[in-house]
C-alpha positions in Angstrom: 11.8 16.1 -4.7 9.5 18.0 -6.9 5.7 18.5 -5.6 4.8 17.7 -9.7 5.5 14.1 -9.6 3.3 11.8 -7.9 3.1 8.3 -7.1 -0.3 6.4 -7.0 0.6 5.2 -3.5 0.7 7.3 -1.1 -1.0 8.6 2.4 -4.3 8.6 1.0 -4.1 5.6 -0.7 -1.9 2.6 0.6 -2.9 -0.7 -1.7 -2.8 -0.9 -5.5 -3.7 -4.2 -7.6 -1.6 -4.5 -10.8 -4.6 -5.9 -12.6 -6.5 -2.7 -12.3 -3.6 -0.7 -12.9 -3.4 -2.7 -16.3 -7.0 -2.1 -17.0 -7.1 1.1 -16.7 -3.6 2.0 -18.6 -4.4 -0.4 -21.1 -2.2 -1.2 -24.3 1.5 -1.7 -23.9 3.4 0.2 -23.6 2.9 2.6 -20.9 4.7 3.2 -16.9 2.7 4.3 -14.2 4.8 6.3 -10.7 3.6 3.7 -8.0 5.6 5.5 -5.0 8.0 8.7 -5.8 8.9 10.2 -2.3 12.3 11.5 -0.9 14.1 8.1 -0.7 12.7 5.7 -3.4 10.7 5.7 -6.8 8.9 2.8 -7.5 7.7 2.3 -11.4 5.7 0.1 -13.5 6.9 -0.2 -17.0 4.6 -2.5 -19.1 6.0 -3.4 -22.7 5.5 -5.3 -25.4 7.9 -8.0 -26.8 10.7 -6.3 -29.1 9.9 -3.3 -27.3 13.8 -2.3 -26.2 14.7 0.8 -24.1 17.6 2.9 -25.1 21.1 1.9 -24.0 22.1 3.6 -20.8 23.5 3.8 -17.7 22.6 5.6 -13.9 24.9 7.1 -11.1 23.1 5.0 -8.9 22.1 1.2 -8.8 19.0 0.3 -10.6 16.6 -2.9 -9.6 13.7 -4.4 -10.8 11.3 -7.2 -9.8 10.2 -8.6 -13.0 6.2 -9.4 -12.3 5.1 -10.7 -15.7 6.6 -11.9 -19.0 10.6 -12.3 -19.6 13.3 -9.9 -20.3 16.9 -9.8 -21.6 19.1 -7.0 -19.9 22.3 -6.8 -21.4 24.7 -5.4 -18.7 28.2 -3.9 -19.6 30.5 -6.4 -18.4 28.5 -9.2 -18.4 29.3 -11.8 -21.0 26.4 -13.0 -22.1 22.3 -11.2 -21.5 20.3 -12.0 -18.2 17.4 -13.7 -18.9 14.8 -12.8 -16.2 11.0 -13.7 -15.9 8.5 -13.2 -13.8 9.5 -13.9 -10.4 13.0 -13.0 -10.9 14.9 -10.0 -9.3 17.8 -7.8 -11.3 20.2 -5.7 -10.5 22.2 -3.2 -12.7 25.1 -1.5 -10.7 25.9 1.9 -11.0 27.7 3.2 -13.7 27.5 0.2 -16.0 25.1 0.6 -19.4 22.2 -1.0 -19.7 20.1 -2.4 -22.4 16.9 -4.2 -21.6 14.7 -5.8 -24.2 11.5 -7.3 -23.3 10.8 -11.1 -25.5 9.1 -13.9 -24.9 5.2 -14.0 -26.5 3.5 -11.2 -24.2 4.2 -8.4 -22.7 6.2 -7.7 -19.6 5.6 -5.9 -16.6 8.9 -4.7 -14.3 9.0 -2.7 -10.9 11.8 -0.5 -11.6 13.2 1.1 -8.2 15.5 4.1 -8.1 16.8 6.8 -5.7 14.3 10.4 -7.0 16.2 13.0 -9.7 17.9 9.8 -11.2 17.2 9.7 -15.2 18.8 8.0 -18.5 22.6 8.9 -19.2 23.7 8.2 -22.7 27.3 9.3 -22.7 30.0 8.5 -20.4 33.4 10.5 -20.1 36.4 8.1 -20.9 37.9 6.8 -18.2 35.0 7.0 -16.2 33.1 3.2 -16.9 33.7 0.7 -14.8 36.0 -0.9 -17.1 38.3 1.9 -18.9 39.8 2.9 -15.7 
């Protein structure tokens, strides 16, 4: 793991409240590291409705515990979106894209938790999706 990135949680400081993080990052949108270490990255990503990421996919799983607002992922495979809100848990297995896109009337705030060095892939060698094998 690279010394550069840094979570807000850490040995020096062990408790966060999402309210101040809010305050303090302010307008959607915005993602603040809460834990990056060795095994796990933990991030906030705050966004405003209509607010979609980029279609992707990871080498790894990708989960999220949705603490605010509600979100459609569309996940390959899957025949219609998953509708999470707050309260709700999602999982996006590896290899599959991803689309998430934040509705409902206020913004959303996810925990997204993934393995360190993971990052957005956009293009996918044939044969190698789950479901062009």
């Amino acid at each position: 793991m690279e010394a550069t990135m840094k979570g807000l949680l850490g040995p020096g400081q062990l408790h966060a409240r999402v309210e101040e993080i809010k305050r303090v990052k302010g307008t959607p949108p915005w993602t603040e590291k809460v834990v990056v270490n060795d095994q796990i990255v933990g991030t906030l990503i705050c966004q405003p409705p209509g607010h979609p990421t980029d279609r992707h996919y990871h080498l790894t799983d990708e989960w999220w515990v949705v603490l605010e607002g509600e979100i459609d992922w569309e996940i390959e495979g899957q025949p219609a979106p998953v509708h999470a809100r707050a309260g709700d848990l999602v999982l996006v297995p590896a290899n599959h894209f991803h689309h998430i896109r934040p509705t409902g009337r206020g913004p959303s705030i996810r925990l997204a938790i993934t393995p360190p060095g993971e990052f957005h892939r956009h293009e996918r060698e044939p044969g190698a999706g789950p479901y062009d094998r």
